[in-house]
TIKE-900207 format. One record per residue (C-alpha): residue number from 1; residue in three letters; y, x, z. Coordinates in steps of 0.5 Angstrom, whole numbers, plus 500, padded with zeros to 3 digits. Example, Ala and Ser with C-alpha at 12.3 -4.5 7.8 and 13.67 -1.06 7.14 Angstrom:
<mizas>
[1, "ala", [491, 525, 516]];
[2, "ser", [498, 527, 514]];
</mizas>
This chain:
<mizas>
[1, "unk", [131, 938, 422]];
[2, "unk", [130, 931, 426]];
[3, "unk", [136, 928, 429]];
[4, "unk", [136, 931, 436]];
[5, "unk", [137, 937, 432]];
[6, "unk", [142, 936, 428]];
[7, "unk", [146, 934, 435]];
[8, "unk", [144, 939, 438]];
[9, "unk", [147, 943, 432]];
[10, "unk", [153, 939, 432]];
[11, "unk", [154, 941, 439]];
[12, "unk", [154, 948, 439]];
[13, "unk", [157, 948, 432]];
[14, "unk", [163, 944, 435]];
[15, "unk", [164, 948, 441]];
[16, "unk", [164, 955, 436]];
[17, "unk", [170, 951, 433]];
[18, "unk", [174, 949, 439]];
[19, "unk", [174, 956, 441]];
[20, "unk", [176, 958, 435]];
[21, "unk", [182, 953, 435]];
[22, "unk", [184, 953, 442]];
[23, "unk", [191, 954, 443]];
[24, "unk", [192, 956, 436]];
[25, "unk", [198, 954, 430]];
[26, "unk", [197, 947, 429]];
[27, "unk", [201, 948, 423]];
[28, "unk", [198, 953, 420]];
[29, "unk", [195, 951, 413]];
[30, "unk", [188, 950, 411]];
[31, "unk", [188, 953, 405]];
[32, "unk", [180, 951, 403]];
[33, "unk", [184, 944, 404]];
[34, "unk", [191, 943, 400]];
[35, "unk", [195, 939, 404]];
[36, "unk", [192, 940, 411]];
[37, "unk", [195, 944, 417]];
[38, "unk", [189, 946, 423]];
[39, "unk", [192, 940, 427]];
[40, "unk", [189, 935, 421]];
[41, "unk", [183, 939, 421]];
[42, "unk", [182, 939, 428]];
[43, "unk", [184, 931, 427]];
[44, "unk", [178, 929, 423]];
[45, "unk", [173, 934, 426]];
[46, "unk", [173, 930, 433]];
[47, "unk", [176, 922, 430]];
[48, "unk", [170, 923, 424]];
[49, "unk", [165, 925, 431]];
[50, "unk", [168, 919, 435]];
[51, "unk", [167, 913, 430]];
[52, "unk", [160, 915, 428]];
[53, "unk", [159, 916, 436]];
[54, "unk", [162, 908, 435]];
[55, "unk", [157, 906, 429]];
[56, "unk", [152, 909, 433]];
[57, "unk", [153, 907, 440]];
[58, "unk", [154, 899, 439]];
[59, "unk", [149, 899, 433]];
[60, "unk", [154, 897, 428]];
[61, "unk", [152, 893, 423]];
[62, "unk", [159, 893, 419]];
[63, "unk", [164, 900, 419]];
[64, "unk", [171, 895, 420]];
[65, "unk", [170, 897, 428]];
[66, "unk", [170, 903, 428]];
[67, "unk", [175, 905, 423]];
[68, "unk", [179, 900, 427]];
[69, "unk", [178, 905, 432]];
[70, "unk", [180, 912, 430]];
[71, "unk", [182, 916, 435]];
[72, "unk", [187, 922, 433]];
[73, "unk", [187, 929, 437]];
[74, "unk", [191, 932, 441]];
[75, "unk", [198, 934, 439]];
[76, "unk", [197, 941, 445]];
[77, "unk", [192, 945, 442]];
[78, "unk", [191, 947, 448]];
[79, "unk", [188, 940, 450]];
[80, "unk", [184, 941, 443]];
[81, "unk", [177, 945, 445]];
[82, "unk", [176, 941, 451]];
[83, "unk", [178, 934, 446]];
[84, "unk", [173, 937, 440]];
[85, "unk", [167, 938, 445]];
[86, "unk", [167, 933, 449]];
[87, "unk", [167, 928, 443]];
[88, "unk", [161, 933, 440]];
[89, "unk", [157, 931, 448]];
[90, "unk", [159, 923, 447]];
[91, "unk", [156, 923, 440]];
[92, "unk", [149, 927, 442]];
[93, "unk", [149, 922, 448]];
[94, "unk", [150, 917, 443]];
[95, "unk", [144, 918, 438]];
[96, "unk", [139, 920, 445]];
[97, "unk", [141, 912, 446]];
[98, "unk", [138, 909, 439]];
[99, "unk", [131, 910, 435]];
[100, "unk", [131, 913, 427]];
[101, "unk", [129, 905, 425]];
[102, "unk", [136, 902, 430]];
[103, "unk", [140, 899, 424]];
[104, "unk", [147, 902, 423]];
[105, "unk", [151, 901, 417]];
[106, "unk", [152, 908, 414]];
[107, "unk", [154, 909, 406]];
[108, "unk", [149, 911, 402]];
[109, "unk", [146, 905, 399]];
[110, "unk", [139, 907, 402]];
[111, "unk", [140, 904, 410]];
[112, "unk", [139, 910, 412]];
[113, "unk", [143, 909, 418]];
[114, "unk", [142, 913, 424]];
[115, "unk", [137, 919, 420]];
[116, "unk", [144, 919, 416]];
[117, "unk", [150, 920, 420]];
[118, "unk", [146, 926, 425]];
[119, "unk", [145, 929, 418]];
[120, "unk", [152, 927, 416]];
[121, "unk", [155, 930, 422]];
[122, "unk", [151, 936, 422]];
[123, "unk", [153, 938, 414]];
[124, "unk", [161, 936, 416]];
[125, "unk", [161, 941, 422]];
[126, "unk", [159, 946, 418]];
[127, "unk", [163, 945, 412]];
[128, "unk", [170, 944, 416]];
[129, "unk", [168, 951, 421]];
[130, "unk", [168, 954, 415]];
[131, "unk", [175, 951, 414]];
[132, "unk", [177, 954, 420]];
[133, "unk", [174, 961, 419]];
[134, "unk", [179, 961, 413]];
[135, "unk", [185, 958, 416]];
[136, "unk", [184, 963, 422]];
[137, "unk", [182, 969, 418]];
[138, "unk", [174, 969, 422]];
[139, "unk", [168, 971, 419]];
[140, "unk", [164, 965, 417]];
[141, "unk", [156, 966, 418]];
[142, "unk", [151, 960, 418]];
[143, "unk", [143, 962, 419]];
[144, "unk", [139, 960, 413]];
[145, "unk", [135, 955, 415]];
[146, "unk", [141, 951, 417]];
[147, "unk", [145, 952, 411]];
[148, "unk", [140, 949, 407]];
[149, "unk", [139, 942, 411]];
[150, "unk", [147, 943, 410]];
[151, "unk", [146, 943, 402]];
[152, "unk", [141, 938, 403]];
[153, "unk", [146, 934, 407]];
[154, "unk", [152, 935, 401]];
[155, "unk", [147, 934, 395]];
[156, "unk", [144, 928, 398]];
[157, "unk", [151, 924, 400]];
[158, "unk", [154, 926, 394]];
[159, "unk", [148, 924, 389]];
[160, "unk", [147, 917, 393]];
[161, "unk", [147, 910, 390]];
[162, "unk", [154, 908, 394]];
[163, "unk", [157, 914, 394]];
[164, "unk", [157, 913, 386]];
[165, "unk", [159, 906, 387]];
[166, "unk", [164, 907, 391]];
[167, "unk", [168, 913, 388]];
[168, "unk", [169, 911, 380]];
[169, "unk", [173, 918, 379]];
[170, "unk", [167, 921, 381]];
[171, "unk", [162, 916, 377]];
[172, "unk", [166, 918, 371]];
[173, "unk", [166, 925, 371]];
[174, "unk", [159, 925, 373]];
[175, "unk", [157, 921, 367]];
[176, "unk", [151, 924, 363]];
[177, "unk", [146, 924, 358]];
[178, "unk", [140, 928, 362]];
[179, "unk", [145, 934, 364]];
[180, "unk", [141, 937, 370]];
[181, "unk", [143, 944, 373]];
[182, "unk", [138, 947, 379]];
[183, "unk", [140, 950, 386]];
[184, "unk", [136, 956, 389]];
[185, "unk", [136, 958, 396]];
[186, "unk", [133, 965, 396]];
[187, "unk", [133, 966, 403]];
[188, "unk", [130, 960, 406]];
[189, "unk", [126, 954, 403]];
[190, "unk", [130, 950, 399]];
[191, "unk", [131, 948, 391]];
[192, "unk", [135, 943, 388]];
[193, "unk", [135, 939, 382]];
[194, "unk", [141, 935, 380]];
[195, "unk", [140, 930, 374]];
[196, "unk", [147, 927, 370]];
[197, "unk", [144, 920, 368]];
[198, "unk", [148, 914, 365]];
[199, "unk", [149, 910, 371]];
[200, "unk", [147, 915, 377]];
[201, "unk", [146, 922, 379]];
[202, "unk", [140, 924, 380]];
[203, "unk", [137, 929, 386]];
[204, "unk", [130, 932, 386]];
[205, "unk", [127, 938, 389]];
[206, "unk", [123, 943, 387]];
[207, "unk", [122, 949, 382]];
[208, "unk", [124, 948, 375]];
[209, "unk", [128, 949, 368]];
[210, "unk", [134, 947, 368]];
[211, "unk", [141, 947, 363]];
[212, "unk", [144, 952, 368]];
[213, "unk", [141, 955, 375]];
[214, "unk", [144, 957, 381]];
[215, "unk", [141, 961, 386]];
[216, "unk", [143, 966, 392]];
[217, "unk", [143, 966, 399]];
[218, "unk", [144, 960, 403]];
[219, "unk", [151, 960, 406]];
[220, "unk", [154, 963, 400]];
[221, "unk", [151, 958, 396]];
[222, "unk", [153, 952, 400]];
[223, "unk", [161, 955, 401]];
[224, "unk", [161, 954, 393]];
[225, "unk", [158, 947, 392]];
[226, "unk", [163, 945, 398]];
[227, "unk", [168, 948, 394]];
[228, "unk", [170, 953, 400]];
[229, "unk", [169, 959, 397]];
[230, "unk", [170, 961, 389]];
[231, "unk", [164, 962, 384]];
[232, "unk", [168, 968, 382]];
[233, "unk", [168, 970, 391]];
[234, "unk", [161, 970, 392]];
[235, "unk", [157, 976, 388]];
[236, "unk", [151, 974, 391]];
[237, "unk", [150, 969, 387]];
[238, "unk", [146, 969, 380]];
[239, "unk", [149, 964, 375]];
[240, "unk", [144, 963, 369]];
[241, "unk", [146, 958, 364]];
[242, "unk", [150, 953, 362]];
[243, "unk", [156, 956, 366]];
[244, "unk", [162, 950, 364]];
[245, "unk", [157, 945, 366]];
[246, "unk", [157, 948, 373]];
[247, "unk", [164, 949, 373]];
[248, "unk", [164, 942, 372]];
[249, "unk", [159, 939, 377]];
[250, "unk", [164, 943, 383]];
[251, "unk", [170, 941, 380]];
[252, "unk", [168, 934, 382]];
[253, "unk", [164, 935, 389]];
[254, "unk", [171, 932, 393]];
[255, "unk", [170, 927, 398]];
[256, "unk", [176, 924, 397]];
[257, "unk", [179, 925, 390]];
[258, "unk", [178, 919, 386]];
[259, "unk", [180, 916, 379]];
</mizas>
């Protein structure tokens, strides 16, 4: 997917959130987010869009302005599906104004920039739609392919060099000596092999042995590495292997957590 896809993903992944959120319990839980009510979803969702939008749009090359420049969402959910798309368009049109090469600040270490952030709000509409499907008791479906670039989307972010600098509980607990566990969509092209080294984490694609091997249905397997689903919840999914280091790895993928 290049970027104008990746935004036109957002736009129609953000619109079926909204509707499913409009007018809804803004205290309801996110029980896939301990702590979260749906208003802190529906909160992050929107602001997170509206700062890359910033980032993007004024071709930031340092991030202090447009975190300086959060916006939180309405307390009325039912101002919330209008206040979710609208932010969704203003981050389309943002991107539609730059180039792939236009230096923007991202993150990952790799000045990856705006190719970063349209795959970075893909993967985070995803994930959080799925938040929302468990708050509000709604099915969750994501087409193969989609689901895939959002696996790519989260292995890539949480195995880049600045996401290991800058969250030390994640670095230690992913500390290895050459522990490698392999990912394996069944249903679309896509094949995953992580790597714990000493000093990083390693991503690399394609088919080989690994210490343990995951492999099943592309939403399935994304629901489970980003933790929104239990292991134990998706029988889809073939495990073969070292099943305490798989455990381990996905008690580890947390955005936030840090030690």
């Amino acid at each position: 997917m290049d970027t104008s896809m990746y935004l036109n993903a957002v736009v129609d992944q953000t619109r079926t959130l909204a509707d499913w959120v409009h007018g809804r319990d803004a205290a309801a839980p996110v029980p896939t987010c301990p702590g979260w009510t749906l208003a802190d979803l529906v909160d992050h969702v929107g602001a997170t869009q509206r700062m890359v939008t910033m980032l993007v749009g004024e071709r930031m090359t340092e991030p202090s302005g447009a975190f300086a420049g959060y916006v939180p969402g309405p307390a009325d959910p039912a101002r919330w599906r209008g206040w979710l798309t609208d932010g969704a368009a203003e981050a389309e049109r943002a991107f539609a104004s730059v180039a792939d090469d236009t230096p923007v600040w991202d993150p990952s270490g790799a000045a990856a920039g705006v190719p970063f952030w349209s795959r970075r709000l893909f993967g985070e509409v995803c994930v959080h739609r799925a938040d929302a499907a468990a708050a509000l008791g709604m099915r969750y479906e994501l087409d193969p392919e989609p689901a895939v670039a959002a696996i790519e989307d989260w292995l890539d972010t949480m195995t880049s060099r600045g996401y290991w600098e800058n969250r030390r509980g994640f670095a230690e607990a992913m500390r290895g000596g050459g522990q490698t566990l392999h990912f394996h969509a069944t249903d679309a092209p896509g094949e995953w092999l992580v790597r714990r080294e000493p000093d990083m984490v390693v991503l690399e694609h394609g088919h080989t042995k690994a210490d343990v091997a995951v492999r099943g249905p592309a939403a399935d397997l994304l629901l489970v590495l980003s933790r929104r689903r239990p292991l134990d919840a998706a029988p889809a999914l073939e495990v073969h292997g070292d099943r305490a280091l798989l455990d381990h790895w996905i008690e580890h993928m947390d955005w936030v957590a840090d030690g």
